[in-house]
N, C-alpha and C positions, 0 to 999 in steps of 0.2 A: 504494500500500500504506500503509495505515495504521498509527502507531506498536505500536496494540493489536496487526494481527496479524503484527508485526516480534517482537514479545515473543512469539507463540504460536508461530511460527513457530523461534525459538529454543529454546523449550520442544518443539519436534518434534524439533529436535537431539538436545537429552537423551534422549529417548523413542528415538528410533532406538538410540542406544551401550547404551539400557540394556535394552531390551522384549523380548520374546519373537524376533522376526524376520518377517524378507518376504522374495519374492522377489525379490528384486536385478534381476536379468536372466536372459539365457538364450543360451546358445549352440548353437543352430540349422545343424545342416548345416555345422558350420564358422563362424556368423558369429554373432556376441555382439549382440544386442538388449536394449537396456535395457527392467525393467521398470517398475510404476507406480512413483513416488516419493509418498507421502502429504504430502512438505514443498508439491509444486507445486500444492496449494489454493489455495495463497497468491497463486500467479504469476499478474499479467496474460496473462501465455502462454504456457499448462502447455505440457508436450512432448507429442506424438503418439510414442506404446509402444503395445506388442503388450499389455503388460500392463491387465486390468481394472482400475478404478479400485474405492476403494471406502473407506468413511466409517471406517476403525479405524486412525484416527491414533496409536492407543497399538501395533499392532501386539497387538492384542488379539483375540478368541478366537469362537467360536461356539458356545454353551450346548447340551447336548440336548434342552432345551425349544424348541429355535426348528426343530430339525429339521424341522418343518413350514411354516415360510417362508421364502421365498425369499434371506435371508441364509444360509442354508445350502448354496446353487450356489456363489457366485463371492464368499464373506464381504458383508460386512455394505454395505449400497444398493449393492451392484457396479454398475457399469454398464460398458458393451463396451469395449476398447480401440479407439484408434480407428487402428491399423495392424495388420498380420498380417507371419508371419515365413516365407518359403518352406522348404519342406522339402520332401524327395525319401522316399516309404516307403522305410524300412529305414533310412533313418539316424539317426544319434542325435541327442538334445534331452538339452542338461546345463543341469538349474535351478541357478542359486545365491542360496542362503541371506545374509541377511547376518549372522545368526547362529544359535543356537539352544541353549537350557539342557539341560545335559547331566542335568537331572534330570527332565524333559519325556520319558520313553521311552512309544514306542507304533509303528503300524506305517503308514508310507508307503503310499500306493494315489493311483495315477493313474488319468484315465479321458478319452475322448474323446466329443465330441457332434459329431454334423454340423449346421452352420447351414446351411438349406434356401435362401438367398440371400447377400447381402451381409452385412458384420458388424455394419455402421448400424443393419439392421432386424431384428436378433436378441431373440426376445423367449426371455430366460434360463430364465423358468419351463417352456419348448416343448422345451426343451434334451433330449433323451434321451440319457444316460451308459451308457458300456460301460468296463467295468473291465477295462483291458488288461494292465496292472502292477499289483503289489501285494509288498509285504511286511511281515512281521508280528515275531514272536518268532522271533529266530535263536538263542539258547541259553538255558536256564534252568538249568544249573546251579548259578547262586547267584542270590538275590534281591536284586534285581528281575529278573536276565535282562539279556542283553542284546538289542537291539531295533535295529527297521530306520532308527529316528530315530539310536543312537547311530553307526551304517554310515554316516548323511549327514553326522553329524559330522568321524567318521575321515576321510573324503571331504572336506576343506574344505566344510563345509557346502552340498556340491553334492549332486545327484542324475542320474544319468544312465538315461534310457528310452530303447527305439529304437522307431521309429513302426510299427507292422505291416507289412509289406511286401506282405502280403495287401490291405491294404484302398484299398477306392475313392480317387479324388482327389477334391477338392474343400477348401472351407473348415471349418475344424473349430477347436471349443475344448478347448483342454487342461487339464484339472482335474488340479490336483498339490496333495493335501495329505497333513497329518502330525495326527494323532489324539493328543492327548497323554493318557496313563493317568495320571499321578501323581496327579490324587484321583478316578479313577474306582471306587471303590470305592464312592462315596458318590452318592445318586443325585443326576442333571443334573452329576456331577464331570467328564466327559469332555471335553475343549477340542480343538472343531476350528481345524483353520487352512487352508481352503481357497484356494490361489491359482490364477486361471485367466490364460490367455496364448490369442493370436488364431494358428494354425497355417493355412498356406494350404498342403495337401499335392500333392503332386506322383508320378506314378503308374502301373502299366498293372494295376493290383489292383482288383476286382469287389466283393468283400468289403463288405459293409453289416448288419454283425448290428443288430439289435435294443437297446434301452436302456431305462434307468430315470428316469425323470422324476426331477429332482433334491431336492425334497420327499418324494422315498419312498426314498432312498437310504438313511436308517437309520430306525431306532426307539431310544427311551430306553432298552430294555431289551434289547438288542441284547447277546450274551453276550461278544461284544469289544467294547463300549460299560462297560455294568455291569459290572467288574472290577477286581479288587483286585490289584494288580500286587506285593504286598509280601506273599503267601504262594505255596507252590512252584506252579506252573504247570502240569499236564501238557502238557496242549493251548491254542492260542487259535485260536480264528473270528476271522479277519479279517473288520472289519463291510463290507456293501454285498452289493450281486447277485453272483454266483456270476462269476469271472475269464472272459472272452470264449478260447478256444483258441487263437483265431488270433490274441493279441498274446502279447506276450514276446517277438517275436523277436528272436534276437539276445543274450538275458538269459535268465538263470536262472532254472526254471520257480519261478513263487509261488502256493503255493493259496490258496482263499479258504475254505476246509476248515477244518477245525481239523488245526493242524499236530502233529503227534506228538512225546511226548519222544523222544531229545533233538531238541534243534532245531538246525540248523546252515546257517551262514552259505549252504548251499548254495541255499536257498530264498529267499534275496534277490533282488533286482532288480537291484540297482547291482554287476555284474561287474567285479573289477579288468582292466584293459586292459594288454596286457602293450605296443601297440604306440606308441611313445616319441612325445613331441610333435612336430609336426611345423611347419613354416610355408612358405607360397608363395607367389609374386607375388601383389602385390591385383588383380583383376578389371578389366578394363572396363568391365564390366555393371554397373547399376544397385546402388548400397550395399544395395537392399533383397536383393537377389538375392549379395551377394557370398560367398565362400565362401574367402577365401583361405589360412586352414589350422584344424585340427584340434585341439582341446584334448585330451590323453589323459585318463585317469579318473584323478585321487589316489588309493592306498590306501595302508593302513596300512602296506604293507613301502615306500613309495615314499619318496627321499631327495630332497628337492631337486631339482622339477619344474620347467622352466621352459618357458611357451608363450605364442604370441602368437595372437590370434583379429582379425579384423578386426569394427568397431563398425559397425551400421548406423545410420543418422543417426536421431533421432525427432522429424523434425517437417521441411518443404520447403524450410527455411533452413540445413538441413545435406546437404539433398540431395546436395551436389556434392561432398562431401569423404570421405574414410574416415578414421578416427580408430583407431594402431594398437595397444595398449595390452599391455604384454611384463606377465606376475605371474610375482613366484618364488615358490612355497608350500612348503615344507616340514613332513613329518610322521613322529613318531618311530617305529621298525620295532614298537619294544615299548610304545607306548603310542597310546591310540585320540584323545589331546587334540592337538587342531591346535592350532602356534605362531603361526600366520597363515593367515586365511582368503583365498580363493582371488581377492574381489575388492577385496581391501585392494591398491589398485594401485602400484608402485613407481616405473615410469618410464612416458611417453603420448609418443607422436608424431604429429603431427596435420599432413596434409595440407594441411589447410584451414582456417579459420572452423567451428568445428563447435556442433551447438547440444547436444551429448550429453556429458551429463555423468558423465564415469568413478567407478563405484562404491566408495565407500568404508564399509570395515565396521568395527568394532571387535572387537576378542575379546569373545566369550564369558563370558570371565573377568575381565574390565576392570572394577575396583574405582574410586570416587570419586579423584582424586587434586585436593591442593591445592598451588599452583606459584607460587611467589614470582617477581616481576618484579622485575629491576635494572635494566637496559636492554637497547636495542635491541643486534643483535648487529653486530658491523662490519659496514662496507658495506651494511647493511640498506635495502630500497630502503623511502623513502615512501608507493609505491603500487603496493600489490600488482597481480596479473594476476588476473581474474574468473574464470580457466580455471582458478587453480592455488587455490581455497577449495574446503572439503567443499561439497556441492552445497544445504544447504538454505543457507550464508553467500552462496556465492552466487549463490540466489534474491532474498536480502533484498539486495543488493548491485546487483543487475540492476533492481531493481524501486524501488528510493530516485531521488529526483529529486537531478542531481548537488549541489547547492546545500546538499542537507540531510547529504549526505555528506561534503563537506568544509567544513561552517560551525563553524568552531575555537571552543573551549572557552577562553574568556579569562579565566578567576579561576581560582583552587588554591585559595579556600571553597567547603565545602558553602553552599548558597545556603541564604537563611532563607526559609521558607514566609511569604508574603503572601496578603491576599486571598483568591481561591479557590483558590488552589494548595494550600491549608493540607491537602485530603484527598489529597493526591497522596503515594504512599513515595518517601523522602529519602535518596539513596544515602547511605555509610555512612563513606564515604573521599572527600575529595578529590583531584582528578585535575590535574597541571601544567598550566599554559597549552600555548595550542597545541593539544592534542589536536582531533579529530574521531570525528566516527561511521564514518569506513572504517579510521582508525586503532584503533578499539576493536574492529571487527568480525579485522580483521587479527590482532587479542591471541587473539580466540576459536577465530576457527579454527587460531591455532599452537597454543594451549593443549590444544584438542582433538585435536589431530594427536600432540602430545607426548605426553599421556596414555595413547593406543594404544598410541603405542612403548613405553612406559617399562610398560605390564600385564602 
């Protein structure tokens, strides 16, 4: 790895704490699968996730002008994930966000495609989508409304769908995105965010409706596209084909209709779950196959959730371990802002060597913060653990040749520009003797850990 993309790569940090949002991961029948990470560009040796990959390093958007290529399937140059996550029809798939602006309101719609073979040789534009979930405008009483996006919020910026129980087995891709209205008023305003995940379904359902090429799944002027979300609302069309009958199950019917005033939360998708978190022995069975407990669904009247889901490994160098990771999230009865999102992780326990790295999110709400350094804190050790940095430190951490990591900083001047260094920028402060580049990276990721807490 290069210095340049150690710098861009840090630059992906900020972008993560501060951008729109992705999908994290997903907990599948019980067992939490990480998704893509946009930092692992970088990496000699990205991980193997169910999650697509795809070029919107800022956690950025898809225009209604592009509706009609192929960045409008699975965002922007997707390309296949290169594992799948088993599921059983009828059970639930909880996405989690790792964040989302609460000024971004629009409405949720999932969908499935079946890949006619392997995931390898999935050609994305062949893809036909069936819209199995969906939700739109759950109340317009005051403007803006509130919206199926603000429901993933109240939710720790999760989403939970259950898979048709009706439908065939096979390999199938899951398309989960969020539509943001805030300047759809204005035309090309609309902001997709599509994220896909590799589903290996599991089955005795027949069920194979029919689908949409995913280039024809909207138009610019689609009347839940072009929408001014900041006058009263009677009705909205959720955009895309008409909901498939046989999915929802499990969830609250959602039309693709125009929904009628009033609107109410009953036409959502994401059901609050009344049945408590649960946890069981880990599996023998293969991590990709593991199922060891259940995450309930956060809603808004929920106090102080706590669950453990078992990690499946992404990539054949974690193959042999599970990785078990406890989140507390809490959320207040009367208000729809989460205090902590659901994969801002607290405690890890790790069987093994694992090469999965547990998701860390930032709020929502997490403003710049500036942190003065005195010193290091008692006992503080000199060299950190790789397992215990945010995951894009370390990348850069994994990927440094050891030499360049600990080769110490021996002057407290700023160096004077020589030579051809003269175009190079000249940090701003001097740094004590001694230092290193795993000791600075160590500063960054405390810094950035503090800053969470303290938003």
């Amino acid at each position: 790895m290069s210095i340049l993309q150690t710098a861009a790569l840090v630059g992906s940090l900020v972008a993560t704490v501060a951008a729109h949002g992705r999908v994290t991961g997903a907990v599948v029948g019980g067992t939490y699968f990480a998704g893509y990470d946009p930092s692992s560009v970088y990496s000699q040796s990205p991980p193997s996730t169910i999650g697509w990959a795809a070029s919107n390093l800022d956690n950025g958007f898809v225009a209604p002008d592009a509706y009609g290529s192929p960045d409008i399937i699975c965002h922007k140059n997707a390309t296949v994930g290169k594992i799948s996550a088993p599921v059983a029809a009828g059970q639930n798939v909880t996405l989690q966000w790792s964040t989302w602006p609460s000024s971004h309101h629009g409405p949720v719609i999932n969908y499935l495609a079946k890949v006619g073979g392997d995931f390898a040789s999935v050609d994305k534009t062949a893809l036909e989508w069936v819209k199995f979930d969906a939700s739109g405008l759950l109340d317009d009483s005051a403007v803006p409304g509130t919206w199926a996006s603000d429901e993933l919020i109240a939710n720790n910026n999760s989403w939970t769908l259950t898979i048709p129980s009706s439908i065939a087995p096979g390999n199938y891709v899951l398309r989960h995105e969020i539509i943001a209205l805030h300047s759809a008023g204005n035309s090309d305003g609309a902001q997709n965010y599509p994220q896909c995940i590799n589903l290996a379904i599991t089955g005795s359902g027949s069920a194979a409706p029919s689908g949409t090429l995913g280039e024809k799944l909207y138009s610019e002027t689609d009347p839940g596209i072009l929408i001014s979300i900041y006058s009263a609302i009677a009705s909205y069309t959720i955009p895309g084909p008409a909901l498939w009958t046989g999915g929802s199950t499990g969830s609250a019917p959602a039309s693709s209709a125009a929904s009628s005033k009033p609107a109410t939360s009953a036409a959502s998708s994401t059901p609050a779950s009344s049945t408590p978190a649960s946890s069981a022995p880990a599996s023998s069975a293969p991590a990709s196959s593991i199922a060891t407990s259940t995450s309930a669904v956060s809603t808004k009247a929920v106090i102080a959730t706590t669950s453990s889901v078992a990690v499946a490994p992404t990539s054949a160098a974690g193959s042999g371990c599970t990785q078990t990771i406890t989140r507390t999230r809490s959320t207040s009865a009367a208000s729809s802002s989460v205090a902590e999102p659901v994969s801002n992780v607290l405690s890890t326990s790790t069987s093994a060597s694992s090469s999965v790295a547990a998701p860390v999110s930032a709020s929502s709400s997490m403003a710049p913060t500036t942190h003065t350094i005195s010193s290091y804190g008692s006992g503080a050790s000199s060299t950190a653990a790789t397992s215990s940095y945010l995951p894009p430190i370390a990348t850069i951490v994994s990927n440094l040749p050891s030499s360049v990591l600990t080769k110490t900083i021996s002057s407290t001047a700023v160096p004077t520009p020589t030579g051809g260094a003269t175009t190079l920028p000249m940090p701003s402060k001097p740094l004590p003797p001694g230092w290193t580049l795993e000791d600075l990276l160590q500063w960054v990721d405390y810094l950035v850990h503090q800053a969470e807490e303290s938003s």
